[in-house]
N, C-alpha and C positions, 0 to 999 in steps of 0.2 A: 620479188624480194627473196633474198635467198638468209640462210638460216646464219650466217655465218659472213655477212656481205661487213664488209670493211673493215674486217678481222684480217690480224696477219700472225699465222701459224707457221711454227719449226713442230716437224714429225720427224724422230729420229727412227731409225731403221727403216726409212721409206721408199726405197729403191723397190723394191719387193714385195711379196707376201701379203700380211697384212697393213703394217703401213703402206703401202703403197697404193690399198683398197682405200685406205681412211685417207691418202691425200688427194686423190681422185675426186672421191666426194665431199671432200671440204673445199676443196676447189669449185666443183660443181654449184654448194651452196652461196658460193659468194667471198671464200677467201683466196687472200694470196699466201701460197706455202710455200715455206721452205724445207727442202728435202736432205733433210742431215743422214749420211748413209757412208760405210767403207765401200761398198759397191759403187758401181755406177749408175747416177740417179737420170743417167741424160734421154733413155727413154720415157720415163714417167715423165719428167720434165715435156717431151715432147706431146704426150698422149694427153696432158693436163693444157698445153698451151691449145693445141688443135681443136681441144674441146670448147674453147674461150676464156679459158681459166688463166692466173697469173698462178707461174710458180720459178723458184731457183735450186738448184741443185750445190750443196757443198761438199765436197771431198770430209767424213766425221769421223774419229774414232772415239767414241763415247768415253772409253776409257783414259782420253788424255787431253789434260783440261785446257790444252792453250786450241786443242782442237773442237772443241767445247764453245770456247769460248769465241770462237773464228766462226762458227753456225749462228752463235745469235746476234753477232755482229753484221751477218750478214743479212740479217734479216731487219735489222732497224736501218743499215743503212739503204738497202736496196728498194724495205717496203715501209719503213717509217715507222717501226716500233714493234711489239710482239703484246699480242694477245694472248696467244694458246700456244703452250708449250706442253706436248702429246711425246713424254717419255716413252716411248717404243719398244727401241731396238735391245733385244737379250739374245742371249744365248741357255741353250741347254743341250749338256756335252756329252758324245754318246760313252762316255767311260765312269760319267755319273752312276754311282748305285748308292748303296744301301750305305751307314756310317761307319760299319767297319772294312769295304772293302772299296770305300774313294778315297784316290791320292790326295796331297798336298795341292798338287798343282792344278787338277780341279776343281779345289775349293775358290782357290787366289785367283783363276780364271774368269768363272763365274760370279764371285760375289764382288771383281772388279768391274763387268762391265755390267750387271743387273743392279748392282748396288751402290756402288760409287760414279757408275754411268749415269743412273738417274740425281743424285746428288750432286752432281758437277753440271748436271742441264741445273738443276733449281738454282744452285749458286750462284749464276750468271742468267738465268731466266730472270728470276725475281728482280733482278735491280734493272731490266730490262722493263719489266713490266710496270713496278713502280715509278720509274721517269715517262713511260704511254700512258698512264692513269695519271700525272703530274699536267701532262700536256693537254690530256680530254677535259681535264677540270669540270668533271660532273661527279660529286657527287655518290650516284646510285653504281656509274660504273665499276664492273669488274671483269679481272681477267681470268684465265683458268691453265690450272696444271694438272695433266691427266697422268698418271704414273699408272704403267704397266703391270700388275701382278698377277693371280692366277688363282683360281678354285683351289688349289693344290695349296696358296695359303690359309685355307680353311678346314680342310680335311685329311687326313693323312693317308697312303696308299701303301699297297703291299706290293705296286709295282714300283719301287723303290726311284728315286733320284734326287739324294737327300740335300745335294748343294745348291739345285733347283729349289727346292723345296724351302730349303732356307733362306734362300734370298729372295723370292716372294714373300714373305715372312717380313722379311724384314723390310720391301717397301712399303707394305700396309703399316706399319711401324710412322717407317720418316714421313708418309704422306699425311700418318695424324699429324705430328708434331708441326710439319711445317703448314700446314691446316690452323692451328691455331694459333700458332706464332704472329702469322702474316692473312687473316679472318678480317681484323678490324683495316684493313691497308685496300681491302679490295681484291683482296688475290685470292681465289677460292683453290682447293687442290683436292684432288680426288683420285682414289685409286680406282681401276678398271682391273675386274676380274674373270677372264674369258676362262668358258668351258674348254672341253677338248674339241680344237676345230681341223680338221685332215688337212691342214698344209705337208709343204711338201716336208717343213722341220718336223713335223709328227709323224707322216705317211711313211718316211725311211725306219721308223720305228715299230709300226705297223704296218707291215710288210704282207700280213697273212689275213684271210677272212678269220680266222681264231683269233689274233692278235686282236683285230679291228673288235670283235664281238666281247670279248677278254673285258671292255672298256663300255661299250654299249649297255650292256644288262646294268650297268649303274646309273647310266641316264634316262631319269622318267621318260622325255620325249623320245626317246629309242632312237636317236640320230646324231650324227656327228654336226656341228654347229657349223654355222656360214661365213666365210670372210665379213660377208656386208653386215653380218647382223650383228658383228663385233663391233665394226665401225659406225654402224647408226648408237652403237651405245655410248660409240666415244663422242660422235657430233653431239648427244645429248649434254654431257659433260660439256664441252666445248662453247655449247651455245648457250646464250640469257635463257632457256626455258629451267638451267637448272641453278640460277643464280644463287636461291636460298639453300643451296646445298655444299657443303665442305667436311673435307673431311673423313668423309664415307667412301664405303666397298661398294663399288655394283659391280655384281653377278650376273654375265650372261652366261648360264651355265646348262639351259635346260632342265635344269633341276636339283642338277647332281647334289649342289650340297645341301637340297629340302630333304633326302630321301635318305631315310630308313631300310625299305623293301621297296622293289622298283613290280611295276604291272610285270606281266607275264610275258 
């Protein structure tokens, strides 16, 4: 029995990275996913089928809602409805700084596909979700929406990248609200808040053992965090273990935002 068995997930940004970690092993557990991505999702797609897994791949761009809307359609009609909808996919722009010296056009960049990207998945998630809890006709059942944000909506840094910053900020925001909007409906929603994990989107940033260490001395556990162990945080969210849960931040962060002074 797998953790996630006769669940049918959209993970946006999933071609890659980390979603592509997390639809791996939602697959693995037992769902069938679909891979909402601008990239090409037809390797994952192959690497999840190979494994025994069901998954489909849709051409996504987060930021435009008929393309939005073309992902969760593809998912109820290909797998029969949607369980988990695993807002993902963001960006963070390397021209991002500090409030007086980011453009216009990295604000409107970023807080369209971090913040209105996850907005236009719920929009069309949700009546999604509500017609597969119509059809299971139980009850106890619910579904989950995992929104993407980050430590960095909890703390503030001196290494600056303030339209990132903000729009974490502000999914922890929408994910309350749509939390208790839609609480008594059966739809639970939770934001996920990963520490700093060395993908290749961070690694190009941190380029230097200085850089990489620059960032370490703040994390208790003195290490850069793990694709996988982003992703068992979102299966948790994803799966019935966390049913009586909505609403809420989880932190895999290593520590970062318990700490005060970090060991030596």
């Amino acid at each position: 029995m797998g953790r996630l068995d006769d669940k049918v997930c959209v993970i946006t940004g999933a071609a890659a990275g980390l979603g592509r970690v997390a639809a791996e092993l939602f697959a693995a557990e037992g769902a069938a996913v679909v891979i909402a991505d601008l990239g090409d999702g037809a390797e994952a797609v192959a690497a999840i089928e190979a494994a025994g897994g069901q998954a489909a791949y849709v051409h996504t761009d987060v930021s435009d809602e008929d393309s939005v809307r073309a992902a969760i359609e593809a998912a109820t009609n290909e797998f029969g409805g949607l369980h988990v909808l695993y807002n993902n996919a963001g960006v963070s722009l390397g021209d991002d700084d500090g409030v007086v010296n980011t453009d216009v056009p990295v604000w409107d960049t970023t807080l369209r596909i971090n913040v209105t990207g996850v907005a236009l998945g719920c929009k069309w998630g949700i009546p999604a979700m509500q017609a597969t809890l119509a059809a299971a006709d139980d009850p106890g059942a619910t579904t989950s929406i995992i929104n993407v944000a980050s430590f960095v909506a909890h703390v503030g840094a001196a290494t600056p990248q303030i339209a990132y910053t903000a729009s974490k900020g502000a999914v922890l925001s929408m994910t309350r609200e749509i939390a208790v909007i839609h609480a008594r409906q059966g739809i639970r929603a939770n934001a996920l808040c990963p520490g700093p994990v060395l993908t290749p989107l961070l690694a190009k940033y941190l380029d230097t053992p200085e850089k990489q260490q620059r960032r370490l001395v703040h994390v208790p556990m003195g290490r850069f965090g793990e694709a996988r162990e982003i992703a068992n945080g979102a299966l948790f969210l994803a799966s019935d273990e966390s049913s009586f849960m909505t609403g809420q931040s989880l932190l895999v962060d290593g520590g970062i935002t318990a700490a005060y002074t970090t060991p030596e």
